[in-house]
C-alpha positions in Angstrom: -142.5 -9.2 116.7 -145.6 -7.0 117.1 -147.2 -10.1 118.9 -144.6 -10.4 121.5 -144.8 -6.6 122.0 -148.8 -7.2 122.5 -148.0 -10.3 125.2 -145.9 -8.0 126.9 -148.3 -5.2 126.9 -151.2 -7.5 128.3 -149.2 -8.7 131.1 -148.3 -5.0 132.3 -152.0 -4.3 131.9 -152.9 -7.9 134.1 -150.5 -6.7 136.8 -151.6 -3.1 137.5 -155.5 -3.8 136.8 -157.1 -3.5 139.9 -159.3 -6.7 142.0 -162.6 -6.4 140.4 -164.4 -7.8 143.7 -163.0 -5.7 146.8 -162.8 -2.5 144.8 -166.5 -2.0 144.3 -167.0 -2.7 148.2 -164.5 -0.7 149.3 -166.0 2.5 149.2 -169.3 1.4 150.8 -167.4 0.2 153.8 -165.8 3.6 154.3 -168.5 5.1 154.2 -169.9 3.3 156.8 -167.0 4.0 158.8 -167.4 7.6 158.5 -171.0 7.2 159.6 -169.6 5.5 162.6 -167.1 8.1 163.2 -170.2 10.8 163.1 -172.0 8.7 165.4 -169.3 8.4 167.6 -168.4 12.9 168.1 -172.5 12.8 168.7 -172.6 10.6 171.2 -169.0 12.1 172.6 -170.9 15.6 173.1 -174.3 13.8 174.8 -171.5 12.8 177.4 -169.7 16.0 178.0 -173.6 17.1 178.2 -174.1 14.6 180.6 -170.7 15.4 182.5 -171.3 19.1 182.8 -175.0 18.3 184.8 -173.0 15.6 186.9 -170.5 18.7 188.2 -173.4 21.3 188.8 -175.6 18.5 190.7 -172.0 17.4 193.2 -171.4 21.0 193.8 -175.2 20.9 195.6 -176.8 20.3 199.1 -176.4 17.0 199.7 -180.1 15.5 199.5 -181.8 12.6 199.2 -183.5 14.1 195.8 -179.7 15.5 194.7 -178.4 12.4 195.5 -181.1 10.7 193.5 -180.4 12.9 190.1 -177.0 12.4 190.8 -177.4 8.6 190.2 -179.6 9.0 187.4 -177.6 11.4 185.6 -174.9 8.8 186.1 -176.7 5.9 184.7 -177.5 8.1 181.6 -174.0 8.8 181.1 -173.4 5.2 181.5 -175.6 4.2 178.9 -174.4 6.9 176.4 -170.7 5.0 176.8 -172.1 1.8 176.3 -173.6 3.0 173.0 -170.4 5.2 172.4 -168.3 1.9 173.1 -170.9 -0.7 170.8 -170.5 2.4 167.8 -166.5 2.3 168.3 -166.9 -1.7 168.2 -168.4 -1.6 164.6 -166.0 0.7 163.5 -163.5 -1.2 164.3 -165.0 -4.0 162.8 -165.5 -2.3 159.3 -162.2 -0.7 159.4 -160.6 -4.7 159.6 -162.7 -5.8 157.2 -161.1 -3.0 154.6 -157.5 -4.4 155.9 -158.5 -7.5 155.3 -159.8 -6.6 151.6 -156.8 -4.7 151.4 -154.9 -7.8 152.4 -156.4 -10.5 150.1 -155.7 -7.8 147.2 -152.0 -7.0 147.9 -151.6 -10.8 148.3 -153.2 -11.5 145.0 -151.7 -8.7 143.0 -148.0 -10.4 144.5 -148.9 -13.3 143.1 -150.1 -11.8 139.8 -146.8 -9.9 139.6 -144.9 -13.3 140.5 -146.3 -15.2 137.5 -145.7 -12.3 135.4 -141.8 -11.4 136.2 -141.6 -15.5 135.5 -143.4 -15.2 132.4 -141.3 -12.2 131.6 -137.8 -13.6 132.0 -138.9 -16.6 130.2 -138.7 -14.5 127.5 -135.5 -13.0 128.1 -133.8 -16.7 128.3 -135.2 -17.7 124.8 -132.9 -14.9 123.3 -130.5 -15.1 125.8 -126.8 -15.2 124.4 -127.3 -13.6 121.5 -124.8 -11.0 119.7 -125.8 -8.4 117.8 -124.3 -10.0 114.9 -126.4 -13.2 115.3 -129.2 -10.8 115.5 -128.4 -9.2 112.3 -127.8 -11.9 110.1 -130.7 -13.4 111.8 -133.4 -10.9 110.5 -133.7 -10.1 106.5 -134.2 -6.6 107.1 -132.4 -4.4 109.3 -136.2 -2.9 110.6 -136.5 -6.2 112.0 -132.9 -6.2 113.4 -134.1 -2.9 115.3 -137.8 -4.5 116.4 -135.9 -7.7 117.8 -133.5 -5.0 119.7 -136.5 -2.8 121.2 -138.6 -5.8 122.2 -135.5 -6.9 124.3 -134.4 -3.4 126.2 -137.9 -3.8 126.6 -138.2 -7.1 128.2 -135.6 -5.5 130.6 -137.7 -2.5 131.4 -140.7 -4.5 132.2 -138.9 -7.2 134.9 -137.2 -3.7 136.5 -140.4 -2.1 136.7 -142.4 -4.9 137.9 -139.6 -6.1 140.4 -140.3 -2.5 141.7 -144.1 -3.1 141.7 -143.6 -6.8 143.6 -141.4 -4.8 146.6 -144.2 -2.0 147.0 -146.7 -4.5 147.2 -144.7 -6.4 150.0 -144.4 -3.2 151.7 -148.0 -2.3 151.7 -148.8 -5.6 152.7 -146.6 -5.1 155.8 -148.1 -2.4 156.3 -151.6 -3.6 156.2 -151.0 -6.6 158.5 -149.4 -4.1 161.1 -152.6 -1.8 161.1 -154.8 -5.2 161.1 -152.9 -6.5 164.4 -153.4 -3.3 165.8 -156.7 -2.6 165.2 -157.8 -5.7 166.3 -155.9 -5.3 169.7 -157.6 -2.0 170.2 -160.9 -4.2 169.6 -160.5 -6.8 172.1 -159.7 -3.5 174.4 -163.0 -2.3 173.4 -165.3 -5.1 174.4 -163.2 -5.7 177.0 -164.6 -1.9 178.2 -168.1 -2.5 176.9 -168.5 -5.8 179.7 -166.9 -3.3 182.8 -169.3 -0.6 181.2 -172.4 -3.0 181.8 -170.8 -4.0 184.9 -170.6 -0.7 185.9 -174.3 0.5 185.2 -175.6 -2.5 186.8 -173.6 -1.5 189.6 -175.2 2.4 190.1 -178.7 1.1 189.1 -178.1 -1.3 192.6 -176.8 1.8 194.5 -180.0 3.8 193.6 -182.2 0.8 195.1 -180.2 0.1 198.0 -180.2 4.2 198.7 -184.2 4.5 198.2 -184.6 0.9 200.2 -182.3 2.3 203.3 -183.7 5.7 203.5 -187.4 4.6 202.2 -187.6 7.6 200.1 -187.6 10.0 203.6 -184.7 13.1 203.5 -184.8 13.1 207.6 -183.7 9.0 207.1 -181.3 10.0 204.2 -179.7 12.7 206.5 -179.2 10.5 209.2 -177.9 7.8 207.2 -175.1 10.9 205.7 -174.4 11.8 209.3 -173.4 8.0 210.5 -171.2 7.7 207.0 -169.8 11.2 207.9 -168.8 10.0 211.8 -167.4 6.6 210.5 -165.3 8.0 207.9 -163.8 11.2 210.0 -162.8 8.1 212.5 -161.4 6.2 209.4 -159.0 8.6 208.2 -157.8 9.1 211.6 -156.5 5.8 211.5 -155.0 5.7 208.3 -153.6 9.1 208.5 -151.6 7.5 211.8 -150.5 4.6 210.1 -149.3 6.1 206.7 -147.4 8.4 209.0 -145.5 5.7 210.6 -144.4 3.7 207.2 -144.0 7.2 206.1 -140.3 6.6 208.6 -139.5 3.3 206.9 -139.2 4.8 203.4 -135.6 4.2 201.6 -134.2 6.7 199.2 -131.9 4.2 198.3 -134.2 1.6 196.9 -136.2 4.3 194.7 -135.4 5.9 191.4 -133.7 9.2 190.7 -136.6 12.1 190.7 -137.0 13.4 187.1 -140.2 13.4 184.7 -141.1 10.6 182.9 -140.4 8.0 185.5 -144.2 7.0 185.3 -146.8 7.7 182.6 -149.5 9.9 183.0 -152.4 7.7 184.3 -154.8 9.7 182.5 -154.6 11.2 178.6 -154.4 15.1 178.7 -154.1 15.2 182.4 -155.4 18.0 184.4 -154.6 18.2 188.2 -157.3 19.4 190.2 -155.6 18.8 193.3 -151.8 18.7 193.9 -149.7 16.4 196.5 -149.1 17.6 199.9 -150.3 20.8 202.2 -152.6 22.1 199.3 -155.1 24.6 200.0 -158.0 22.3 200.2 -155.9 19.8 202.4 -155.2 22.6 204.9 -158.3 23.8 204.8 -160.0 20.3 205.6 -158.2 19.4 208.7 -161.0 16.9 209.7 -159.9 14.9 206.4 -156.0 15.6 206.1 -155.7 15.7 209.8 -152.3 18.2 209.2 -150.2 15.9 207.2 -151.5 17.1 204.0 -152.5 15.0 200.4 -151.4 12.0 200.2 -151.0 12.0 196.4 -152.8 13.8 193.6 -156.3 14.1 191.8 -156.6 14.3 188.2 -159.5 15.1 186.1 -161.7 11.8 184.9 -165.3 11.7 183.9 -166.8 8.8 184.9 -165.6 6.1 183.2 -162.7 7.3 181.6 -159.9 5.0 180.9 -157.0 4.9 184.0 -153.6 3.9 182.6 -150.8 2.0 184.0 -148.1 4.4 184.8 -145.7 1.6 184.2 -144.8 -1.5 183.6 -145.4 -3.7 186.4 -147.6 -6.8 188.3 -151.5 -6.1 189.4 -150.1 -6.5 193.3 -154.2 -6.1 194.5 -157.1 -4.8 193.4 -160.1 -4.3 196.2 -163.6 -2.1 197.4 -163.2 -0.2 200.4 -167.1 0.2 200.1 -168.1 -3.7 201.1 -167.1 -2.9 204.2 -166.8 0.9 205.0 -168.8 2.6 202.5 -167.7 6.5 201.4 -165.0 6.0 204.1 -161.6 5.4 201.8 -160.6 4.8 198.3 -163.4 2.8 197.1 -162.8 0.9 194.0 -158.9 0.2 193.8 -155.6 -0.8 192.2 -152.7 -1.1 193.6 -149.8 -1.6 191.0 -145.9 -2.6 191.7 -143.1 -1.8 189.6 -139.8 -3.4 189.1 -138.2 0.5 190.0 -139.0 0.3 193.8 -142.3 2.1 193.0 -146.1 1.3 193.4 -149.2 3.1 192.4 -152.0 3.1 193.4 -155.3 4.2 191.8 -158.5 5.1 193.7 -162.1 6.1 193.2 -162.7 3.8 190.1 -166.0 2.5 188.7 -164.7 -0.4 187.3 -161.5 -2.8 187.1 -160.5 -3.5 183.9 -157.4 -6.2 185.2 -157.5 -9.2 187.9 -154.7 -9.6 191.2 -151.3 -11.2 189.9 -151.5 -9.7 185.8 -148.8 -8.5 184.4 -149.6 -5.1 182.9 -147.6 -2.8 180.9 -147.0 1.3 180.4 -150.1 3.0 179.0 -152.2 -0.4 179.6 -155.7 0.3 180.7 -156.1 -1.0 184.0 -159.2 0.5 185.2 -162.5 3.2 184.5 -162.5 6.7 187.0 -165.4 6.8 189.0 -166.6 8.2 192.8 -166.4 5.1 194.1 -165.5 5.7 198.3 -165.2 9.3 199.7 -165.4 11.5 196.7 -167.2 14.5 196.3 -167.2 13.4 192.5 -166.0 11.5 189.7 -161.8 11.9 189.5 -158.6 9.8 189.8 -156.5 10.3 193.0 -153.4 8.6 192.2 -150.8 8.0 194.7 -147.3 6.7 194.7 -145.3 4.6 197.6 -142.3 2.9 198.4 -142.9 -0.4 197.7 -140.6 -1.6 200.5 -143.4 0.2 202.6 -147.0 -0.9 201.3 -148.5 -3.1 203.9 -152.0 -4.8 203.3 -155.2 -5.6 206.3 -157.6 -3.8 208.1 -157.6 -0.4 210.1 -156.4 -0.9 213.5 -160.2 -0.7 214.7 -161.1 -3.1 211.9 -164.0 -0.6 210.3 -162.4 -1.3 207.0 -161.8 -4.5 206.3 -159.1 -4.6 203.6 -156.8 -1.6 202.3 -153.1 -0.7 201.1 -151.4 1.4 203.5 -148.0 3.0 202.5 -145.3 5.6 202.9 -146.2 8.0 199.9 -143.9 10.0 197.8 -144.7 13.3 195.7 -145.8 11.9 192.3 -144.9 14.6 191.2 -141.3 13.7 191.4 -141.3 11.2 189.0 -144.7 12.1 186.3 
C-alpha cells in the first residue's frame, strides 16, 4: 500500500515540477526587456529635448539660418524615433518570445496533467465497486483495511485537485495566446512606423537640399523666395475660404448625427487644443488667413511624428500633398477619412501616411504621423470635420493647387 501512496506522490510532484528548459531563460529575457524599457524613457526624453529646441527655433525670425536649424533639429528628432521605434521593436520581440516560452510550458504542463488524471483514475477503476465489507474481509488486519480506505479518499483528492490544476492551465494558456496576438499586432504596427519614419527623414533631409539649392545659401534669395510663398498662399486661402463658404449652404442636419461627446475619438492620445474651431482669437486676429469666417476646425498638440488616430471607423476616402503643387499654401500632407455616420475627417499637416486611398480603417487605428507639412508655423494636427454630403475633390478655382478636399465644416467639437 505504501507503494501506491509513493506512485501517487510522484505523479503530483511530475505535474507541479516546473519546465527545466524555459525556466532558466526566462529571467534573462526579462531582463533584457527591462533594459529595453530603460532604453526606451532615454531616448523618450532626447525627444522632448529635441521638441522643446523645435518650439523655441518656430517662434523665431524666419531666416534662411533659422530655417536651416529648424530642419536639422528635425532630422535629429527623426532619427531619435527611428532608434526609439527599432528599441520598441526588440522589446516586442523579447516580450513574444517569453509568451511563446510561456506557451510551450502551459501546453506541456496540460499534457503532463492529462496523462496523470488518466493515470490517476486508472487507479480508481481497479478498486472500483468495492464495499467496505469486501474491503474488510479483504485485508487480514484492520490497519490495512484503514491504508486501503486512505489511499482511495486519496485517489479522489488528487483527480479534484489536478482537474483544478488542468482548468488553470487552460486559462493561462488563453490568456497567454491573447497577449501573444496582441503583442504581435502592436509589432507589425511598429515596423509599419519604423518604414514612414525612414520615409519621413528621407523626406526633410530632401527639403534641406532643395532649400539650400533654391536660395544658394543667400538670406536676400531665401527672403524672396518666403515673400512669393507668402503672396501665393494669401491668394490661396482666398479661394478656398470662398468655396468652403458656399458648401458651407449645402450642409444637411438631417443626414448628420446628434451632437454629444464621443461621436469621434480623439485623433490624438492626451489631446491638448491649442487652437479651437471658429472666430478664435488667433483667427480674428489673422484676417489675411481666416479672411472673417473664422477656423475651420481645430489644432491639437503633436510633435512631429506622433501617431494621428482614426476618429472612427470608416474608409480612407483620399489621401494627398498639397505641397507638390502649392508648397506652404494648404494642408500639406493629408487624410481625408468617411464614416458610415454622415461624417468625414479630415487630417492635415502630417509627415507621413501610415494607410493607402480605399482602406478600411477602424476607431483608434493609426492612420497617419503629425508633422508641418503645408502652412504651419509648426509641428500640430488641425483636424476638421465635414458633411460628407458636402466634400468635393479638384483644384482651386485658379488652379494654384492642384488637388484638395473642399467641404462644409462642422464644430468638432460637437461630436469629440
Amino acid at each position: 500500500m505504501k507503494s501506491l501512496r509513493f506512485v501517487i506522490l510522484a505523479i503530483l510532484i511530475v505535474l507541479i515540477a516546473p519546465s527545466r528548459t524555459w525556466s532558466a531563460n526566462v529571467d534573462e529575457l526579462k531582463s533584457q526587456i527591462t533594459s529595453k524599457q530603460q532604453e526606451i524613457q532615454e531616448l523618450e526624453k532626447q525627444i522632448e529635448a529635441t521638441q522643446s529646441t523645435l518650439n523655441t527655433v518656430g517662434k523665431q525670425k524666419q531666416t534662411l539660418t533659422a530655417e536651416v536649424t529648424n530642419l536639422n533639429n528635425k532630422i535629429k528628432q527623426l532619427e531619435a524615433d527611428i532608434r526609439l521605434n527599432t528599441k520598441q521593436i526588440e522589446k516586442a520581440e523579447l516580450t513574444i518570445e517569453v509568451l511563446s516560452g510561456e506557451i510551450g510550458d502551459r501546453t506541456q504542463s496540460i499534457a503532463e496533467q492529462k496523462m496523470a488524471i488518466a493515470s490517476l483514475l486508472r487507479s480508481l477503476r481497479e478498486n472500483d465497486g468495492q464495499s467496505l465489507f469486501e474491503i474488510v474481509i479483504a485485508n487480514d488486519q484492520i490497519s490495512e483495511f484503514f491504508d486501503q480506505v486512505e489511499y482511495l479518499n486519496t485517489l479522489d483528492d488528487a483527480i479534484a485537485q489536478n482537474i483544478g490544476m488542468l482548468t488553470n492551465a487552460k486559462v493561462a494558456l488563453e490568456q497567454s495566446k491573447m497577449s501573444t496576438e496582441a503583442e504581435q499586432t502592436k509589432l507589425a504596427s511598429l515596423k509599419n512606423n519604423l518604414v514612414t519614419r525612414k520615409s519621413t527623414e528621407t523626406e526633410v533631409k530632401n527639403e534641406k537640399s532643395q532649400l539650400l539649392t533654391q536660395t544658394k545659401q543667400s538670406e536676400t534669395a531665401y527672403q524672396k523666395l518666403l515673400r512669393e510663398r507668402e503672396a501665393e498662399r494669401k491668394a490661396l486661402q482666398d479661394e478656398i475660404s470662398a468655396m468652403e463658404y458656399e458648401l458651407q449652404k449645402l450642409i444637411d442636419p438631417s443626414r448628420l448625427p446628434s451632437k454629444k461627446s464621443g461621436v469621434l475619438a480623439w485623433p490624438v492620445e492626451n489631446p491638448v487644443i491649442t487652437q479651437g474651431f471658429g472666430f478664435t482669437e488667433f483667427a480674428t486676429a489673422r484676417t489675411d488667413i481666416y479672411k472673417g469666417q473664422g477656423h475651420n476646425g481645430i489644432d491639437l498638440r503633436a510633435r512631429l511624428g506622433t501617431p494621428i488616430l482614426a476618429a472612427d471607423d470608416g474608409e480612407v476616402w483620399d489621401i494627398g500633398n498639397t505641397d507638390l503643387t502649392c508648397p506652404g499654401g494648404s494642408y500639406g500632407k493629408w487624410v481625408l477619412l468617411r464614416h458610415a455616420n454622415g461624417l468625414a475627417t479630415i487630417y492635415g499637416h502630417l509627415s507621413g501616411f501610415n494607410t493607402t486611398k480605399g482602406a478600411v480603417v477602424k476607431r483608434g487605428q493609426i492612420i497617419a504621423f503629425s508633422g508641418q507639412t503645408g502652412y504651419s508655423t509648426g509641428p500640430h494636427l488641425h483636424f476638421t470635420v465635414y458633411d460628407a454630403g458636402t466634400v468635393k475633390f479638384g483644384p482651386s478655382k485658379s488652379g494654384r493647387c492642384k488637388y484638395l478636399p473642399f467641404g462644409g465644416y462642422v464644430n468638432p467639437l460637437d461630436y469629440l
